[in-house]
Backbone bond lengths (Angstrom), bond angles and torsions (degrees), N, CA, C in turn:
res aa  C-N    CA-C-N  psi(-1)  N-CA   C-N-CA  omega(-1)  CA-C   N-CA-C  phi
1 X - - - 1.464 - - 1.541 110.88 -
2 X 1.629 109.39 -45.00 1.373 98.00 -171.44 1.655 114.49 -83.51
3 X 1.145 132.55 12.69 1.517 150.69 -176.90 1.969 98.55 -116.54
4 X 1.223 117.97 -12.39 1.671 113.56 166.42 1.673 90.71 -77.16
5 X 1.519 123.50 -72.94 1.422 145.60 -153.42 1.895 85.99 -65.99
6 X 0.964 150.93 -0.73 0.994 134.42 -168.16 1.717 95.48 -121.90
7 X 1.195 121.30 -29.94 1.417 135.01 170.27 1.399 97.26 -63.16
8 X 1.225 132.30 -69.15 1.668 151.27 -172.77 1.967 92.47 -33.05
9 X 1.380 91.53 -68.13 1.559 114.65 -177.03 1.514 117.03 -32.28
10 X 1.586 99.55 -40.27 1.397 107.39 -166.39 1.602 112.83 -81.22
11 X 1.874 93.19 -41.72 1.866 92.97 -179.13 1.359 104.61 -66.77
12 X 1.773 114.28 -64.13 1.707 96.03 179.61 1.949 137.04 -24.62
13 X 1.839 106.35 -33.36 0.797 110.19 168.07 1.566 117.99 -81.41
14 X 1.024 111.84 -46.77 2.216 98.31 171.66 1.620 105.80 -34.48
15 X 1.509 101.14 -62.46 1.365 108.87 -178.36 1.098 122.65 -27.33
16 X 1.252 120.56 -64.44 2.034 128.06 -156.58 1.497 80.21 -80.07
17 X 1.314 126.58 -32.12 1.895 110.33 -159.74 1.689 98.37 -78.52
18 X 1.553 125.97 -27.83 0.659 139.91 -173.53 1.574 126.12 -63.14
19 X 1.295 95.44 -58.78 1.604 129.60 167.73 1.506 118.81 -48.47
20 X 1.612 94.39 -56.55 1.795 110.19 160.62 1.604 136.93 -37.59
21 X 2.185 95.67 -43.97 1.378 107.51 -167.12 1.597 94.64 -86.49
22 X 1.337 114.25 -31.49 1.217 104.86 -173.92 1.711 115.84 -58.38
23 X 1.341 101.03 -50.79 1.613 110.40 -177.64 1.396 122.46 -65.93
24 X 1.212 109.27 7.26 1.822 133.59 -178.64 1.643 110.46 -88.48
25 X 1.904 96.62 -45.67 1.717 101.26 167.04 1.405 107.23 -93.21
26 X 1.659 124.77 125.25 1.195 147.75 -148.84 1.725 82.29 -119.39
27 X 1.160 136.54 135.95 1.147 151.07 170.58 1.445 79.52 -87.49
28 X 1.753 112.82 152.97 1.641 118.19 158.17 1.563 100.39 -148.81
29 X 1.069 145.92 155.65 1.204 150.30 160.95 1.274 121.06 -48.40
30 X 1.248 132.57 110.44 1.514 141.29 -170.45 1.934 104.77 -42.22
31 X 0.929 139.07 -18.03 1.323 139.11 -177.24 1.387 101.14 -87.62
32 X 1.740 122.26 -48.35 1.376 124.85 -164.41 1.485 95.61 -84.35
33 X 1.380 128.75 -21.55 1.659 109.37 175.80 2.144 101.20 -64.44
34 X 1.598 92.10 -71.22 1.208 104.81 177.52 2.049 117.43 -10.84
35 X 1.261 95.75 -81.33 1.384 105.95 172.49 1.669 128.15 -47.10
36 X 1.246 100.94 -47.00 2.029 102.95 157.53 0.912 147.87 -74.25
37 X 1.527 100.08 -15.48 1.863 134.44 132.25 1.074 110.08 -29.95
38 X 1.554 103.33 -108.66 1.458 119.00 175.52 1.580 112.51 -18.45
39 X 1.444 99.14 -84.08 1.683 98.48 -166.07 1.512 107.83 -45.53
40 X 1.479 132.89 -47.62 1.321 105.78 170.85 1.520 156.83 -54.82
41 X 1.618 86.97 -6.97 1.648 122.02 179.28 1.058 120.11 -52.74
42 X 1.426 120.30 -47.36 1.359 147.30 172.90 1.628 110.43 97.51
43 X 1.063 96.68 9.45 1.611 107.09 160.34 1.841 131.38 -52.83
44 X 1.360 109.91 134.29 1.687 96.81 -176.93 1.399 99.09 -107.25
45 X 1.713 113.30 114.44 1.164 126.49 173.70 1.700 122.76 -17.23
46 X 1.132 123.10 145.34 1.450 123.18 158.77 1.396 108.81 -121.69
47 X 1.459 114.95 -52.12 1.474 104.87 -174.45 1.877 95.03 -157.17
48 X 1.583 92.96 -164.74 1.998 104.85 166.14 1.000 85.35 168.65
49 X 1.640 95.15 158.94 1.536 111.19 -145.19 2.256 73.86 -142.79
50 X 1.355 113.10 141.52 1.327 138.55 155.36 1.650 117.72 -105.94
51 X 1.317 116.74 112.47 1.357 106.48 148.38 1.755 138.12 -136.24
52 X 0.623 117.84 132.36 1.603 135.03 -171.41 1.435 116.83 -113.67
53 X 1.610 99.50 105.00 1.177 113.96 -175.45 1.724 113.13 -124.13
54 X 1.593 119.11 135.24 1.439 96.95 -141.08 1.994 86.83 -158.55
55 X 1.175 95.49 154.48 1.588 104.17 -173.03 1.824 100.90 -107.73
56 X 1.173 116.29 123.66 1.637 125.14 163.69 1.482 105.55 -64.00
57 X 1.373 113.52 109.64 1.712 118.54 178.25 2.291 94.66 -103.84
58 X 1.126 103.59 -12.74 1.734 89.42 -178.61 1.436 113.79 -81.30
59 X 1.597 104.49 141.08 1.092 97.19 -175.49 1.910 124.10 -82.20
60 X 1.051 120.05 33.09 1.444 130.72 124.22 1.195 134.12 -79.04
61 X 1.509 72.87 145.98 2.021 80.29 178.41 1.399 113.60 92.88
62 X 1.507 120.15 69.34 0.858 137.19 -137.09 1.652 94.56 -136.54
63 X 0.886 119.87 -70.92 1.514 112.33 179.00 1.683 118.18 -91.08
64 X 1.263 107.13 178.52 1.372 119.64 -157.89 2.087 101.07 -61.36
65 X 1.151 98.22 -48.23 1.673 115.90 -175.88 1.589 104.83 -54.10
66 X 1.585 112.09 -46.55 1.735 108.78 -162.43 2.159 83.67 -89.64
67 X 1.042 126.68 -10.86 1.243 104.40 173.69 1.281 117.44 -88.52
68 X 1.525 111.83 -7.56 1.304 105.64 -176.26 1.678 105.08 -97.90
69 X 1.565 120.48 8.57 0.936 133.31 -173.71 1.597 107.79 -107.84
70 X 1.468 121.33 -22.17 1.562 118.04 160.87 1.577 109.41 -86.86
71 X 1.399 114.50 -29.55 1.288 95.63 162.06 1.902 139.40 -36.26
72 X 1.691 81.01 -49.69 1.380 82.64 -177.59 1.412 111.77 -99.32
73 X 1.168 131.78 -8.99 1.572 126.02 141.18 1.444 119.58 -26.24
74 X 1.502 105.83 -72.04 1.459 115.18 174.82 1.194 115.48 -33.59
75 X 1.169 123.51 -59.43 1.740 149.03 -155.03 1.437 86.97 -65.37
76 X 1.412 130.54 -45.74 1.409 117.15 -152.03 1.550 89.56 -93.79
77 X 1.190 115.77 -29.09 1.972 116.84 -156.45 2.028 91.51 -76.01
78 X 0.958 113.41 -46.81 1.294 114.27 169.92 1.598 139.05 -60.70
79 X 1.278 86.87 -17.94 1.380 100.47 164.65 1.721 111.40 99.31
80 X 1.169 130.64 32.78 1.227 141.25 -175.48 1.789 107.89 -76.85
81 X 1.430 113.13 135.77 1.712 102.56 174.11 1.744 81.27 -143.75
82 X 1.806 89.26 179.86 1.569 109.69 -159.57 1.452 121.32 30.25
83 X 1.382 118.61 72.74 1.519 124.50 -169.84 1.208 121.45 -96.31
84 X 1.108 128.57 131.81 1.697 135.87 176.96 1.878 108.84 -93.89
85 X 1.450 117.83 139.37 1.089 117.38 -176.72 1.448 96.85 -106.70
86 X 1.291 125.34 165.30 1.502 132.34 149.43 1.200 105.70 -165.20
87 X 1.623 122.52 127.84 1.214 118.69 179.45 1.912 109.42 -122.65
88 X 1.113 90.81 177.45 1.655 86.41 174.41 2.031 105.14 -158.84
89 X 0.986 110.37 120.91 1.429 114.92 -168.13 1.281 93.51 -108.06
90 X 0.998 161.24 72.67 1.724 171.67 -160.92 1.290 93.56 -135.55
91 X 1.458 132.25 91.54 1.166 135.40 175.91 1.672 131.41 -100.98
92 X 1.389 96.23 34.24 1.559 114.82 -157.41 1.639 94.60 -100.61
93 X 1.154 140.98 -40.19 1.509 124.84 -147.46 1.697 89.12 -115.10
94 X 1.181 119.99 -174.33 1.265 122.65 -167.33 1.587 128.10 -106.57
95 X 1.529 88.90 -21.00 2.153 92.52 140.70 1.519 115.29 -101.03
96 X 1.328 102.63 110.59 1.647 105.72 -174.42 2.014 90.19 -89.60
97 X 1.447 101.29 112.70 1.537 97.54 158.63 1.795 112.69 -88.69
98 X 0.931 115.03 127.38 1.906 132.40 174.90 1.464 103.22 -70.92
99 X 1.730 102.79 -79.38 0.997 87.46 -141.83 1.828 94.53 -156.64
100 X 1.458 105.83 126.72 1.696 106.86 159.71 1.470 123.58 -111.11
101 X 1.286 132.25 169.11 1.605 127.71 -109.18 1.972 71.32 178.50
102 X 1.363 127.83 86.24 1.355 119.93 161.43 1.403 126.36 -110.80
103 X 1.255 140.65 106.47 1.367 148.44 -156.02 1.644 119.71 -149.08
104 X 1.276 107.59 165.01 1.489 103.49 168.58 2.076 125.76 -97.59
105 X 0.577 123.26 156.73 1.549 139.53 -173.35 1.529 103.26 -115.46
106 X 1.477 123.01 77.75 1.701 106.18 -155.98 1.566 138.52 55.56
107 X 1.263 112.24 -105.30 1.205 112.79 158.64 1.885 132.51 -104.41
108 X 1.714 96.11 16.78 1.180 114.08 -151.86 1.311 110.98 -95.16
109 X 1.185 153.60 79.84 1.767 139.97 173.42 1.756 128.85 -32.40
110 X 1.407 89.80 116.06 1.768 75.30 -152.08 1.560 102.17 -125.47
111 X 1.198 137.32 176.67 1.428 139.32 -169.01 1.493 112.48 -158.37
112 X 0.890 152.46 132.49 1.509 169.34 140.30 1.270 117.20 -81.26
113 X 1.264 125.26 115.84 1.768 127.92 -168.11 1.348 87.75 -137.80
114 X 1.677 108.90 149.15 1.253 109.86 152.03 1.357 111.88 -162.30
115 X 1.403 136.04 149.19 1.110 134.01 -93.99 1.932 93.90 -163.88
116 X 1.344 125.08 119.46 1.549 102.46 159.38 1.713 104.84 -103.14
117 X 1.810 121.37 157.10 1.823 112.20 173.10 1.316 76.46 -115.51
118 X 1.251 112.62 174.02 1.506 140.19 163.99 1.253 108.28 -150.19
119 X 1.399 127.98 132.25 1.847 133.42 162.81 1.401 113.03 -112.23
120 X 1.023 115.89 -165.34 1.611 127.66 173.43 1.265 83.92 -104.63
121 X 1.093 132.96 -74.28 1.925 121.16 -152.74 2.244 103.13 -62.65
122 X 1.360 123.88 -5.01 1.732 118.79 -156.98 1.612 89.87 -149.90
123 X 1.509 107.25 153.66 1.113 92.68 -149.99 1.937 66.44 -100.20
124 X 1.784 114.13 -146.55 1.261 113.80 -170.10 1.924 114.76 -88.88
125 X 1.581 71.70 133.38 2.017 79.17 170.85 1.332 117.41 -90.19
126 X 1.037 107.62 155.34 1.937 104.89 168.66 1.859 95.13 -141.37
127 X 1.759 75.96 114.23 1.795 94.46 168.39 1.182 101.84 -101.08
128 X 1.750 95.01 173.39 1.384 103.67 168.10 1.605 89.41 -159.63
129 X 1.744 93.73 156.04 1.184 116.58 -168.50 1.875 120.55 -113.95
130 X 0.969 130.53 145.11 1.684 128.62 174.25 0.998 112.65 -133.28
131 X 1.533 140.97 106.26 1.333 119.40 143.22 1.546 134.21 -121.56
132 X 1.161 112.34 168.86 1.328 111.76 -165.29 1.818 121.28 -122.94
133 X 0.843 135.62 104.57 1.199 126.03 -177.21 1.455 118.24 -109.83
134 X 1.676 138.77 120.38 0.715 143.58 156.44 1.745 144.83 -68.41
135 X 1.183 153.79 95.56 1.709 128.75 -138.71 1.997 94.10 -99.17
136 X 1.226 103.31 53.28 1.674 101.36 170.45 1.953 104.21 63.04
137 X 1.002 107.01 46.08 1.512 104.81 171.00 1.999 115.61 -101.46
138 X 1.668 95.81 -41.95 1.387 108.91 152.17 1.120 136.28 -147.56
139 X 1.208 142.54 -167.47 1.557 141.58 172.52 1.037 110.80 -108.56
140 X 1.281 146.78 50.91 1.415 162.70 -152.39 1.738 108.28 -92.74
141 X 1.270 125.76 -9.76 1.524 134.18 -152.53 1.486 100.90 -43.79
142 X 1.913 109.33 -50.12 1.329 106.20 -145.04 1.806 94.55 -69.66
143 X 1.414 103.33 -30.68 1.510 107.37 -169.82 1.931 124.89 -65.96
144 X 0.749 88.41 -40.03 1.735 106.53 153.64 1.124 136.04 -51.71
145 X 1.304 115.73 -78.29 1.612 146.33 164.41 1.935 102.41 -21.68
146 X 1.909 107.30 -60.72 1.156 107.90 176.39 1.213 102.00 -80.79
147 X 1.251 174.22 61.55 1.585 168.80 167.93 1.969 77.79 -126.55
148 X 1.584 90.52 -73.67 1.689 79.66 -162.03 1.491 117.88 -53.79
149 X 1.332 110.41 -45.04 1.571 109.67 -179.15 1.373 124.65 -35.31
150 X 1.624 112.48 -39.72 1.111 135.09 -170.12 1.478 105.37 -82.23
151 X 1.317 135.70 -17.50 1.328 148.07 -167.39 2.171 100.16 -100.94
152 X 1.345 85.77 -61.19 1.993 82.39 161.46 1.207 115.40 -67.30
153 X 1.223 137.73 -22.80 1.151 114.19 -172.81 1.813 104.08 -83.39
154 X 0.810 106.27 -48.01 1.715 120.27 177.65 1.587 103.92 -27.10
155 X 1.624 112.20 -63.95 1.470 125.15 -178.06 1.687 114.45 -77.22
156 X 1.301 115.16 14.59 1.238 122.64 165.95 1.710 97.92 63.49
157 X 0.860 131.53 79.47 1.519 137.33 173.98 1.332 120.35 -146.61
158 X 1.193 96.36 97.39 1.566 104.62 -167.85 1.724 104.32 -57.88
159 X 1.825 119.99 149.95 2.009 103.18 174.34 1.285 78.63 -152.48
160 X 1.584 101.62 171.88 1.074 148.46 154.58 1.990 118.99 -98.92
161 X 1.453 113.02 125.37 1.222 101.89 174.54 1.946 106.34 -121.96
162 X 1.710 91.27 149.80 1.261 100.90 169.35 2.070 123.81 -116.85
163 X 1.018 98.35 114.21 2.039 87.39 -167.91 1.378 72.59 -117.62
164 X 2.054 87.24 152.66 1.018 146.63 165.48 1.492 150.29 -133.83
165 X 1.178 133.77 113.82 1.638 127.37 -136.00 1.894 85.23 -142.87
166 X 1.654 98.77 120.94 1.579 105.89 -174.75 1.686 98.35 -125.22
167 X 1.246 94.80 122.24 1.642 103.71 179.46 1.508 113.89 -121.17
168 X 1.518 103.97 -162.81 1.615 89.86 -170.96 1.532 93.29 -165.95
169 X 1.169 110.18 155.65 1.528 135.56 162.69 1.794 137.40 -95.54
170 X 0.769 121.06 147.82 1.502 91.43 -176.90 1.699 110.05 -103.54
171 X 1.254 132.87 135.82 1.486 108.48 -168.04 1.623 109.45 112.62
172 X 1.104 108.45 145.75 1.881 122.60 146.84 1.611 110.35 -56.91
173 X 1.386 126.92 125.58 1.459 105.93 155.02 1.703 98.57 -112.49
174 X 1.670 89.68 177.80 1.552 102.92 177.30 1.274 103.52 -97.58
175 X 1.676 99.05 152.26 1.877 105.79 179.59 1.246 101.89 -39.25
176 X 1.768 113.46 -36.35 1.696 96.50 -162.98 1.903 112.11 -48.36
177 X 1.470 90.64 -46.04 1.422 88.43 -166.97 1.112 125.61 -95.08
178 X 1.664 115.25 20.56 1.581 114.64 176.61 1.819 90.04 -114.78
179 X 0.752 102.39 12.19 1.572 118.78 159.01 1.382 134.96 -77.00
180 X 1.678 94.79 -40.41 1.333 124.41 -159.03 1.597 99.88 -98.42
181 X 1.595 113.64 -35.81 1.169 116.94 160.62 1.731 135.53 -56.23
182 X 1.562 95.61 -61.31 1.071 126.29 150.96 2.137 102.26 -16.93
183 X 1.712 111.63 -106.28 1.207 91.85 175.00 1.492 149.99 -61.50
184 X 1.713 112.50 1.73 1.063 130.52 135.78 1.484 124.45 -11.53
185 X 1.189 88.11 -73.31 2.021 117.92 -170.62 1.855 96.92 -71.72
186 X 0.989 112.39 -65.77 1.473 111.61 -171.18 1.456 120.52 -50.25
187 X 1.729 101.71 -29.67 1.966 123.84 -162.54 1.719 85.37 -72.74
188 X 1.621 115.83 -62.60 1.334 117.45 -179.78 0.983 128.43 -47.25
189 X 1.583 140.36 -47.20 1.374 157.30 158.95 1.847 120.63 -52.83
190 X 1.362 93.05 -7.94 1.627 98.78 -176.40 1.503 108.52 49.14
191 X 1.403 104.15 60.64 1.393 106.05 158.86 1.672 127.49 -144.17
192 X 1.544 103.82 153.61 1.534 98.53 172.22 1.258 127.85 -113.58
193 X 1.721 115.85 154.40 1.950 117.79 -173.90 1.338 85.32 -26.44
194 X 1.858 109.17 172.31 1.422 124.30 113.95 1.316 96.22 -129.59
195 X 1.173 145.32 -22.00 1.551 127.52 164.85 1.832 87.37 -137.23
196 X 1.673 85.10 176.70 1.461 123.82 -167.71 1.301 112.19 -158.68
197 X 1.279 111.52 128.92 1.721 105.76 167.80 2.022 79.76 -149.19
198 X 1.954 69.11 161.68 1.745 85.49 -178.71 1.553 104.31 -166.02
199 X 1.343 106.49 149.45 1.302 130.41 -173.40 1.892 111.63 -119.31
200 X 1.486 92.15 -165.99 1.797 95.07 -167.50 1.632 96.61 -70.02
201 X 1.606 109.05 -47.37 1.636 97.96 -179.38 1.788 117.62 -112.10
202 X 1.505 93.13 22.79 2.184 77.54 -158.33 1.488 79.63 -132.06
203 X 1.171 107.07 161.61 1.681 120.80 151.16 1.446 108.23 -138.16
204 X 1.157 124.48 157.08 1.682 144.36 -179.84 1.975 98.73 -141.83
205 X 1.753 91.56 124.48 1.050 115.40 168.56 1.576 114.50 -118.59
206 X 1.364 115.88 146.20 1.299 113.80 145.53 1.504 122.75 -161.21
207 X 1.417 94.24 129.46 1.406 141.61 -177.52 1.858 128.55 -53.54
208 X 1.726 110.00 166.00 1.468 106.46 167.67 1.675 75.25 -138.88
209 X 1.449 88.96 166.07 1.370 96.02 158.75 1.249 96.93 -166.59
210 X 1.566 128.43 119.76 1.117 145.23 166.19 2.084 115.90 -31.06
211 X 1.388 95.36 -47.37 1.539 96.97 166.96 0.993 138.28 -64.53
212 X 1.373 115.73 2.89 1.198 153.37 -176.95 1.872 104.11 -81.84
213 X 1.294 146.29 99.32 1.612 113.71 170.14 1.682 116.94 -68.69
214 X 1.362 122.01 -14.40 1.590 110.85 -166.10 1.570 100.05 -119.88
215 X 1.522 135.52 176.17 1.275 155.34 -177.66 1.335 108.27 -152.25
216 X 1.554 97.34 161.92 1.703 102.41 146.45 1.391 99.03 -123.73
217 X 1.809 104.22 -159.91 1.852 94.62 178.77 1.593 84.74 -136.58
218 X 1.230 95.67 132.24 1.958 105.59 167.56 1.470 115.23 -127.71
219 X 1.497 96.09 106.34 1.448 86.42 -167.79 1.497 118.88 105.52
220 X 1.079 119.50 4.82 1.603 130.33 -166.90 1.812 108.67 53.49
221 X 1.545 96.64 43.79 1.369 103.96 177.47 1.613 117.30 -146.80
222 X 1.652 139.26 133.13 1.246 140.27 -157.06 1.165 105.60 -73.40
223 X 1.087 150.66 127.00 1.522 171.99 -169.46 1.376 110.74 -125.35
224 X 1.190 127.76 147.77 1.626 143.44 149.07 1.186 128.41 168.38
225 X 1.458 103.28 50.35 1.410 110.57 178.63 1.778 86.66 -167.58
226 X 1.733 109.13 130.51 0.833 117.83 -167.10 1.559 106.37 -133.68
227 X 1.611 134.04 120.02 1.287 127.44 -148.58 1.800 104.09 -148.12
228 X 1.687 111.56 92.67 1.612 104.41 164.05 1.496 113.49 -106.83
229 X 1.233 122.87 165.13 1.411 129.21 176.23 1.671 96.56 -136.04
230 X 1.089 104.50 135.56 2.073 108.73 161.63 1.252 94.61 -165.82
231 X 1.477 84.36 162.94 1.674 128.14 -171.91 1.550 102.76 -95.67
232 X 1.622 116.97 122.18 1.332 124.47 174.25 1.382 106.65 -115.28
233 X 1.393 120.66 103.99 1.366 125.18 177.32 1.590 129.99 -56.24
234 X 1.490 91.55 -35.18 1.793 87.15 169.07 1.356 119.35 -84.96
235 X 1.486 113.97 13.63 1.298 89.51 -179.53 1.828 90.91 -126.30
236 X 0.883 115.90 3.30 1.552 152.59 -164.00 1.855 102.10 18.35
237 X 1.686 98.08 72.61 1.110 121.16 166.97 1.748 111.13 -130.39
238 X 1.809 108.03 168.44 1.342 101.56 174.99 1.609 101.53 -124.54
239 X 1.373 119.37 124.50 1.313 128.98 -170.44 1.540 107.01 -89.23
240 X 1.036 118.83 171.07 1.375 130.08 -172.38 1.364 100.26 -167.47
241 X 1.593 107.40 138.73 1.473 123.42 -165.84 1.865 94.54 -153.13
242 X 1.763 94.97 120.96 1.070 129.87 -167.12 1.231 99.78 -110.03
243 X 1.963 124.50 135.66 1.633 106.14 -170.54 1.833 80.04 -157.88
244 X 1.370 88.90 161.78 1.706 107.94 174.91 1.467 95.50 -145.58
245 X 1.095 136.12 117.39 1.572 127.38 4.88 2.200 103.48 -98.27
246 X 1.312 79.58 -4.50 2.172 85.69 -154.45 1.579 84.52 -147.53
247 X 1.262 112.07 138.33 1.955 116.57 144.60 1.343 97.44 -86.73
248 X 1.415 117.52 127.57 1.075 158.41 -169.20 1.659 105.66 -102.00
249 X 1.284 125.65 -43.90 1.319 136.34 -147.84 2.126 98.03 -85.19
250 X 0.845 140.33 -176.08 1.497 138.33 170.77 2.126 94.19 -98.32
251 X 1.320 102.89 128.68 1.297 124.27 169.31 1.689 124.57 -109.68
């Protein structure tokens, strides 16, 4: 009996320790880490860049006309004004681009592309593309990010997103302290290296962070948090570029 109650003893205890560690990692939305990041950095904004790139799984929207007709659905459901059209129906090579969709989102520069592939081995895809660029007027990410999400998800389009948040320093710093920044940013975000490289003035990190819900793998390793800092002499500031899952942009 007293080796049953002592068994009992033991799972209840995995359990609560269990239960505990779990409720310790807080899932947060990749925009709301990003941004409480950043802003705590002490960095003065320059810009951030959104993109959402995403596969049409409904079975509408099938020809060139009804895609050029969710295009501009999208464009309007998202909130796009003063819009430029350009299309291109050249249906000869095997990425057929349709059609871009260029406008603002507030203060935001924004684009809508969408795209049919075709192979010999798959029959035809229809992507579509979003991006968003901001020039440091606000920090708006989290507010956006969900507008569109909520707009793909509606039209059944499965995506992938990539954000990006570019700040700046004023000054040269020393490795010490773009170091110091550096794990700064990572300590806050609850995350750890998986690589590092570094030079006389820059370093490039990239990260996991459990608070994070999604990854990729680079390297046969989980990634999603992507972190450079450098020194630009002519402008004799030190920039810092904050990314989920990859900086994408040239650093």
């Amino acid at each position: 009996m007293k080796k049953f109650f002592l068994i009992i003893l033991i799972i209840l205890t995995v359990s609560v320790l269990s239960y505990t560690f779990v409720n310790q990692i807080r899932i947060y939305s990749v925009e709301n880490t990003l941004v409480k990041t950043f802003t705590e950095s002490g960095a003065q904004l320059v810009n951030w860049e959104i993109y959402f790139r995403g596969k049409i799984i409904s079975d509408q929207y099938n020809s060139v006309e009804e895609l050029e007709y969710l295009a501009e659905k999208l464009s309007n459901e998202i909130g796009m004004a003063n819009k430029n059209f350009s299309y291109n129906k050249n249906l000869s090579s095997n990425l057929i681009h349709i059609l871009d969709i260029e406008g603002y989102i507030n203060d935001c520069r924004t684009t809508v592309s969408i795209n049919l592939e075709k192979t010999q081995d798959n029959p035809v895809e229809r992507h579509i593309s979003i991006s968003i660029v901001n020039n440091g007027e606000h920090l708006n990410i989290e507010e956006i990010t969900k507008t569109v999400q909520a707009v793909l998800k509606k039209y059944e389009i499965e995506y992938k997103v990539n954000i990006c948040i570019t700040g700046s320093f004023e000054g040269k710093l020393s490795n010490s302290e773009l170091a110091e920044i550096c794990d700064s940013i990572l300590s806050r975000a609850n995350a750890r290296k998986v690589e590092e490289m570094e030079t006389s003035n820059m370093i490039s990190i990239s990260a996991y962070s459990p608070n994070i819900g999604y990854s990729i793998e680079a390297a046969g390793k989980k990634v999603n948090i992507n972190l450079a800092v450098r020194y630009n002499s002519y402008e004799n500031r030190t920039y810092i570029w904050l990314a989920s899952p990859v900086i994408e942009i040239e650093y």
